[in-house]
C-alpha positions in Angstrom: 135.1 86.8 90.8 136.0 87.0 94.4 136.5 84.4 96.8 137.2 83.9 100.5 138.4 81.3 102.2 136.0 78.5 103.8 134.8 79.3 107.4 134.5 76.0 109.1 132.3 77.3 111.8 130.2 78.5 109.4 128.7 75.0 108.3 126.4 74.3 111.2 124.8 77.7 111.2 124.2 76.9 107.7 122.4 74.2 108.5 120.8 75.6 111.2 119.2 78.5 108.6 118.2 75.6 106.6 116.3 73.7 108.7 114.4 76.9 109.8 113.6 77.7 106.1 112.1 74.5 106.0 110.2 74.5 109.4 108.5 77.8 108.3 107.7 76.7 105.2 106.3 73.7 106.5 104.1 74.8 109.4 103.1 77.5 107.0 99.3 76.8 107.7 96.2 79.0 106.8 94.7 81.4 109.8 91.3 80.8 111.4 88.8 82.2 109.1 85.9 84.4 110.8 83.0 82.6 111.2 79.3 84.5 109.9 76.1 83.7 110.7 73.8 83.7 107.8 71.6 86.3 108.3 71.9 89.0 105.7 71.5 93.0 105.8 71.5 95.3 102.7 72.5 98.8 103.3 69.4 100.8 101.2 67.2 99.0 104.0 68.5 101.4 106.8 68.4 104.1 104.8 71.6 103.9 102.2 71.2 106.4 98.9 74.3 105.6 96.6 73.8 109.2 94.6 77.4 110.2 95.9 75.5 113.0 97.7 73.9 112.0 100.2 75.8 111.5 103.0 75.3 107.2 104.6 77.1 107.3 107.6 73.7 107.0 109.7 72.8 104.3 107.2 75.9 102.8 107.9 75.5 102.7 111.3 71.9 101.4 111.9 72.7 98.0 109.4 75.9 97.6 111.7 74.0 97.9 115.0 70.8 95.4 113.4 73.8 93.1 112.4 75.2 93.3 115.9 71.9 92.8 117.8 71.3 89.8 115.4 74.7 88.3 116.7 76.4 88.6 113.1 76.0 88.4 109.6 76.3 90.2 106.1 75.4 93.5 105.4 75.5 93.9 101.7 76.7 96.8 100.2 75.3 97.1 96.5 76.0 98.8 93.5 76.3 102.7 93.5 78.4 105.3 95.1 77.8 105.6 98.6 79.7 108.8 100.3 80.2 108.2 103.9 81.7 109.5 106.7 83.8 106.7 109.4 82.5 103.4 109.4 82.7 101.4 112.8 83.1 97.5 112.7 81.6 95.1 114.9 81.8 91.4 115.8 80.5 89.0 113.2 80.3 90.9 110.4 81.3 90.8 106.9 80.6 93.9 105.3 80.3 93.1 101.4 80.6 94.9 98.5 79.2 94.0 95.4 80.9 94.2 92.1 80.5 98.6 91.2 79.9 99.3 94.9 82.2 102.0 95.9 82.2 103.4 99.5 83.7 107.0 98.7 84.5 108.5 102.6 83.9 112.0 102.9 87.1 114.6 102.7 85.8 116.7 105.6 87.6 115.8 108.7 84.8 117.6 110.7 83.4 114.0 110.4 86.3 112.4 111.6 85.9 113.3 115.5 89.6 113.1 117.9 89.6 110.2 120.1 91.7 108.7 122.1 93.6 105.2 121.0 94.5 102.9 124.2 97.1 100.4 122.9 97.6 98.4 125.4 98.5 101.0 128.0 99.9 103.7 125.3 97.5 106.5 124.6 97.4 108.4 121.8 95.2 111.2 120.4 93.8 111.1 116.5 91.1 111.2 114.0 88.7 108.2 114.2 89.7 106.1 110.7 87.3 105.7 107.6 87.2 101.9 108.9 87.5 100.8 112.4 87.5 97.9 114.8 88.6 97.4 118.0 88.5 94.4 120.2 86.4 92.4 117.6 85.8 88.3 116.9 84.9 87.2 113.5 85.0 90.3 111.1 85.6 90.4 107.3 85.6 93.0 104.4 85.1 91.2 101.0 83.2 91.3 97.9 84.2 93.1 94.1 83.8 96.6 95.2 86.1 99.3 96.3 86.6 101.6 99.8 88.0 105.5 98.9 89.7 106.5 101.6 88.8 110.4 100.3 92.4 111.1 101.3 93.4 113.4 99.0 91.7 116.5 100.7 94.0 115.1 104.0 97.6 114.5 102.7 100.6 116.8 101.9 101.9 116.6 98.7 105.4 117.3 97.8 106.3 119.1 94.0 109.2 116.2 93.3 106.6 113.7 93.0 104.0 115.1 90.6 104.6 116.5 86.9 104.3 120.5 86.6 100.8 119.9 84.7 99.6 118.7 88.1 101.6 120.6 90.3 100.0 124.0 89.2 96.4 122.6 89.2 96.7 121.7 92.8 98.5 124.9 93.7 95.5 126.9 91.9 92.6 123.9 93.5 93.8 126.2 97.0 95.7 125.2 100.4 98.9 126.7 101.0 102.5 126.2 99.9 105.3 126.0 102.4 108.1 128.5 102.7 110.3 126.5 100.2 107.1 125.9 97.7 108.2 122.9 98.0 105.3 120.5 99.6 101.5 121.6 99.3 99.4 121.4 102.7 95.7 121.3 102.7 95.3 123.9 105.1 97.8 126.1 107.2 96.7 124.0 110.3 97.8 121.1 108.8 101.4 122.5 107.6 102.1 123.5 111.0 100.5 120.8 112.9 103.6 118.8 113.7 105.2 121.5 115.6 102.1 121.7 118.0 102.0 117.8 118.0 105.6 117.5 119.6 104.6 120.3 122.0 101.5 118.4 123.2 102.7 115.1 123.2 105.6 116.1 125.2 104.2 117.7 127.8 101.9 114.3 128.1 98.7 115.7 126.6 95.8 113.3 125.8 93.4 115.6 125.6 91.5 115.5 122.1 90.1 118.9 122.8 93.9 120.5 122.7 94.5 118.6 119.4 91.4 120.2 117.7 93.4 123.0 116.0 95.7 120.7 114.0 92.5 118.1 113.5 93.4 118.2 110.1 97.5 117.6 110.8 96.4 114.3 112.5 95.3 112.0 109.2 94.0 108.3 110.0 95.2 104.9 108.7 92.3 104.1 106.2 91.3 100.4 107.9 92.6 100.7 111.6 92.0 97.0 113.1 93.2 97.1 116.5 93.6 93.8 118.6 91.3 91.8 116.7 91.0 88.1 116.4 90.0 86.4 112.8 89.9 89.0 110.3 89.4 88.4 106.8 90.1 91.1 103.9 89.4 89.5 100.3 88.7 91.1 97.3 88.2 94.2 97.4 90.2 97.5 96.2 91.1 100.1 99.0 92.9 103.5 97.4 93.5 106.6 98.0 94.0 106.6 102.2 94.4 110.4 104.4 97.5 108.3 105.9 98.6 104.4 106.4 96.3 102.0 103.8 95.5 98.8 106.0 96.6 98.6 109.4 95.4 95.3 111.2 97.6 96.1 114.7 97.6 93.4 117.5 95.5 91.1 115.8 96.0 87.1 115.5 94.7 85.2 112.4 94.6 87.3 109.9 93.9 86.6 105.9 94.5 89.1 103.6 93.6 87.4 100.1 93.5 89.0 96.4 93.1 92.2 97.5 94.1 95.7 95.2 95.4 98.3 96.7 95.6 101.5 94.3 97.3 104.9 95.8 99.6 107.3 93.5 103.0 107.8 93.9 102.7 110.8 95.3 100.5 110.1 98.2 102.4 110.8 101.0 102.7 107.8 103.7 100.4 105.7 101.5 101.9 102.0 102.2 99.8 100.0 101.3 100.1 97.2 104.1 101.5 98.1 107.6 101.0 94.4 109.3 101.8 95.3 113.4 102.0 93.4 115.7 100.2 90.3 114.3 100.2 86.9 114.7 99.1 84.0 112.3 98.7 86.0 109.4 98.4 85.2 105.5 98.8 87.6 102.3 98.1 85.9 99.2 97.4 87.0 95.9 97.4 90.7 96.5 98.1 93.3 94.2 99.9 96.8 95.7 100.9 99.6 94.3 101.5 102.9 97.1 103.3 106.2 97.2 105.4 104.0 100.2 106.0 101.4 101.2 104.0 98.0 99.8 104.2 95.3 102.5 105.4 96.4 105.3 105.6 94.6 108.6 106.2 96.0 112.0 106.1 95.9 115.3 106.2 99.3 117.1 108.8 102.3 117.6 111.2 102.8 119.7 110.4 102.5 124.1 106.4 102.2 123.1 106.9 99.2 120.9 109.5 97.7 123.5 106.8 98.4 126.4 104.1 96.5 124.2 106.4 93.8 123.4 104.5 91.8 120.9 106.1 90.7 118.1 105.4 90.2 114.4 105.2 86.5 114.0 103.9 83.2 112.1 103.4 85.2 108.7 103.3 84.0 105.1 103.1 85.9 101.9 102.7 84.6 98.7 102.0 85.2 95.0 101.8 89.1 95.4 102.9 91.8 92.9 104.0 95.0 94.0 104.2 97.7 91.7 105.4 101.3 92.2 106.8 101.6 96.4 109.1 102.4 98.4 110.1 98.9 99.0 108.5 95.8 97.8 108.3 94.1 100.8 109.8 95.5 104.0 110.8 94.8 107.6 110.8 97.9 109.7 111.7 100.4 110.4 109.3 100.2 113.5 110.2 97.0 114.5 110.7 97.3 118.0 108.4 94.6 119.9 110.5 92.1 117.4 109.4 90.0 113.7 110.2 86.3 113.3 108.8 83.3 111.5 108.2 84.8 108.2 108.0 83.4 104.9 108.1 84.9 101.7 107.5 83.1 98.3 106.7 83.4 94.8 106.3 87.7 94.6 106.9 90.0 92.3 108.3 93.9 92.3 108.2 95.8 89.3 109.2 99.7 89.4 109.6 99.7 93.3 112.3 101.9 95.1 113.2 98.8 96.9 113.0 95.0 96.5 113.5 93.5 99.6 114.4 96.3 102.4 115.1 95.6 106.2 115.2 98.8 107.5 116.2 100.2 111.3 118.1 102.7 113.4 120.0 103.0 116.8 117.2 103.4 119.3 115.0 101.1 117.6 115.7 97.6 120.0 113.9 95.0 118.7 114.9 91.3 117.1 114.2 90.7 113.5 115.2 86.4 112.9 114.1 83.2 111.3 113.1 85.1 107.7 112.5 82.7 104.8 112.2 84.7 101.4 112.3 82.6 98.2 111.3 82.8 94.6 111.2 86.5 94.2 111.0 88.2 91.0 112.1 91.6 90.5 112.6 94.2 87.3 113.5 97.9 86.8 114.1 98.8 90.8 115.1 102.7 91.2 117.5 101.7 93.6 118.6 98.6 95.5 117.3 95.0 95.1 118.0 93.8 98.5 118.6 96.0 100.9 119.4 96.1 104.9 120.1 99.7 106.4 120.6 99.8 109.6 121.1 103.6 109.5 117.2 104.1 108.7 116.7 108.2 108.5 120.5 109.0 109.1 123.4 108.4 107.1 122.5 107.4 104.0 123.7 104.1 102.6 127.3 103.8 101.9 128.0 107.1 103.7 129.5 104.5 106.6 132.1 103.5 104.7 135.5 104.1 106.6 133.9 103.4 110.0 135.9 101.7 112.3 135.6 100.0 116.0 135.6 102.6 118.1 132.5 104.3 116.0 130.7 101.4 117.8 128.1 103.0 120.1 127.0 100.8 123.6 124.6 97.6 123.1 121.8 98.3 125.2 118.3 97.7 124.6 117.8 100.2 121.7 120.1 98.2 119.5 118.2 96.5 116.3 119.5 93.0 115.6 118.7 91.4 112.4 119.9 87.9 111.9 118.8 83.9 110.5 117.5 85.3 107.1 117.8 83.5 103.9 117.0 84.9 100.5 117.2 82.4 97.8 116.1 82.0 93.8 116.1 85.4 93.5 116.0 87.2 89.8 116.3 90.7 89.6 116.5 92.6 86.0 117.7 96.4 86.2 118.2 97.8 89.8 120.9 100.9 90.6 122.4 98.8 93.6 122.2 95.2 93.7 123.2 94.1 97.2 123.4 96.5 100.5 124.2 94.3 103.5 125.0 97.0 106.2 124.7 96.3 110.0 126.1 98.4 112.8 129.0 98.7 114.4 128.2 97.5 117.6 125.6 95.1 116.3 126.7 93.0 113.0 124.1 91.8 110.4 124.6 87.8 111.9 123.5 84.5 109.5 122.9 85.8 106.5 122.0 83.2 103.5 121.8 84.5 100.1 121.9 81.1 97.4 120.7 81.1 93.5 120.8 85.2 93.4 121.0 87.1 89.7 120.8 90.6 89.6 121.7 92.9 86.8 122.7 96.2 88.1 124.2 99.5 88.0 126.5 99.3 91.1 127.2 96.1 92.7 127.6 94.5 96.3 128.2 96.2 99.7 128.7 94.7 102.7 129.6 96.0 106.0 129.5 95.0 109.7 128.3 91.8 109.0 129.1 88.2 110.3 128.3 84.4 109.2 127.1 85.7 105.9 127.1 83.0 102.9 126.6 83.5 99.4 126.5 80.6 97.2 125.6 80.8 93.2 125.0 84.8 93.7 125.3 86.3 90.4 125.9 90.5 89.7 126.3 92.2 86.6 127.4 95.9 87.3 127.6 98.6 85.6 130.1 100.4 87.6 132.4 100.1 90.6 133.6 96.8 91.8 131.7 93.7 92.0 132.1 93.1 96.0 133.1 95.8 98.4 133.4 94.5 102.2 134.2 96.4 105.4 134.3 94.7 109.0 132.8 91.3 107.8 134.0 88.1 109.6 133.5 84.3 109.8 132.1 84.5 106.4 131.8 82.9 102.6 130.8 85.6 99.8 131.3 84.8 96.3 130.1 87.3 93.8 130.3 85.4 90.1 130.4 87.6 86.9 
């Protein structure tokens, strides 16, 4: 057991934390639910075949425009395999799916037309998602049923995350390897697509026509909800995305409730929630599993997500399982319009890479504060149970050991700050690392709370560049290596009990 000394001026920030833990938790109050009129649509009535052949995406979109010119409703989606190409949301509208409904979206991104994406002032060029909104009022997906994001025939695949069985099936089902034969591409457009990419973006380019040769390079998010107000997802099961799972972006009051989602591990940028840019939002009762990360919120990347400016606020999950992901739930690493006011309670992680994983980089900018994570339950984590990296996609963790002062690079407004989070009743059984605490140089981790902690590990704590951090009843069994290893921490109480 370690101890440090008492830091006096440590006891009203304390307190401060507290009483924002239980601010959020009490104004924790449900979002604005969409409101439906009650007319009701049924998809075969517009000309909807669920054979799995025919293709619905006319069907589709005649029931959405008769919804729209009725000023809302349901359009019911019923049982049967209904292949489709992009669906397009409008106002008013809950599309349902009834229990064996499954919208299976086309592979051929022929269907997908470029477009161009104006958020708020940024442009940028893609492929129009499976599902879509923009701008909407009122609009919900929910029902028994499950949405196929046909992403398979879209994503790269890389050999370290499938079995050799699998490997070789793929390789023979056609595509091409990469020089390595390492990562399997779709097409030899879509392996060298990022190269073109930087070119075009670079030189300013919003041209979809110039994009059209690496169409395939350019996969959607599955559900793309772009400044939206009162969305509802409940329900349903979404898997197998070209890109990004669900994506509500710059949308307020938003309720995302016993929802599956069900990718592989080794879909490639698969998460299963990307919440960006939201405010008033609720995740309850969900169920993820993704070949990244699980719940993820952000807020933009870098000088675009510092010109939008709008934060990830007001959000409260609760009573969701995570299984196999990068992290369980995670802040970042495009966090650079800011996340605050978040409370997490009563979730579970089983097999993730991650538990809880605040992630960022120099550049960045952004403010992460006033995070409230309790009750968290957690076996059999590949690597650390709670983890805060501000060296996100350069050094890797612990590599930053031996830094000193003058590594320190300038505050400006690309620095990250993370600070007033508290992580408490937290039981973790089996991770590799139990506690990364790493802030920069320049930029210390600041108020950092961790009470009622257990964790059963192979390696145990590290902190570094960190200030105002208390641990009280934090409990590490390691494996290996010291119990608590500390590098330019100040003004701080940490107690690691055996």
């Amino acid at each position: 057991m370690k101890k440090m000394k008492w830091i006096p001026s440590l006891t009203p920030v304390l307190a401060w934390i507290l009483a924002i833990a239980a601010t959020l938790h009490a104004a924790a109050a449900a979002p604005d639910l969409p409101q439906i009129p009650p007319h009701t649509f049924s998809l075969p009535d517009y000309g909807g075949v669920p054979d799995g052949v025919t293709l619905n995406t006319e069907a589709f979109s005649k029931a959405i425009a008769a919804v729209s010119q009725a000023g809302g409703g349901r359009l019911t989606v019923p049982s049967g395999l209904w292949l489709t190409g992009p669906i397009t949301l409008c106002s008013h509208l809950d599309l349902h799916l009834d229990r064996g409904a499954v919208i299976l979206f086309s592979g051929d991104y022929h269907l997908y037309p470029l477009r161009v994406f104006d958020v708020r002032g940024e442009k940028e060029v893609g492929s129009a998602p499976p599902v879509f909104g923009m701008g909407l009022e009122d609009v919900a997906i929910t029902g028994e049923g499950i949405l196929d994001g046909g992403g398979s025939a879209w994503r790269p695949v890389k050999r370290g995350k499938m079995g050799e069985t699998d490997w070789n099936a793929l390789v023979h089902s056609g595509g091409v390897l990469d020089a390595r034969k390492e990562t399997w591409w779709p097409s030899r457009s879509a392996m060298n697509g990022e190269n073109v990419f930087n070119q075009l973006e670079s030189a300013g380019d919003v041209n979809p026509a110039d994009y059209e040769t690496i169409h395939d390079w350019l996969r959607p998010r599955m559900v793309r909800l772009l400044d939206c107000r009162r969305v509802l997802l409940q329900g349903v099961t979404f898997q197998n995305p070209p890109n990004w799972t669900l994506n509500p972006q710059l949308c307020e009051n938003v309720s995302i409730l016993n929802v599956t989602v069900h990718n592989p591990p080794y879909a490639q940028n698969s998460d299963a929630l990307d919440l960006e840019s939201c405010r008033h939002a609720l995740i309850r009762n969900c169920t993820f599993e993704a070949g990244d990360d699980g719940i993820c919120l952000k807020s933009g990347k870098d000088a675009v997500g510092r010109r939008i400016g709008v934060p990830t606020e007001d959000v409260d999950v609760e009573g969701c399982t995570v299984y196999y992901a990068h992290g369980g739930f995670v802040v970042g690493s495009e966090m650079s319009g800011g996340v605050r006011n978040i409370r997490v309670h009563n979730c579970t992680f089983m097999g993730t890479e991650v538990g809880l994983r605040f992630k960022s980089t120099r550049g960045r900018g952004g403010v992460v504060e006033n995070v409230d994570i309790s009750d968290i339950h957690m076996a059999n984590i590949l690597g650390g149970a709670i983890d805060f990296n501000l060296f996100y996609g350069g050094k890797p963790p612990g590599d930053t050991a031996g830094q000193e002062a003058e590594d320190a690079a300038p505050v400006d407004e690309g620095t990250p700050q993370f600070r007033n989070i508290r992580i408490s009743h937290l039981t973790c059984r089996g991770a590799m690392r139990a506690i990364l605490l790493e802030g920069l140089p320049e930029m210390p981790l600041k108020n950092i709370v961790l009470n009622d902690v257990m964790i059963t590990s192979r390696e145990g704590v590290w902190v570094q560049d960190a200030s105002h951090v208390d641990f009280e009843n934090v409990r590490v069994d390691n494996q290996t290596g010291p119990a608590l290893t500390e590098k330019a921490v100040q003004h701080s109480r940490i107690q690691v009990l055996k």
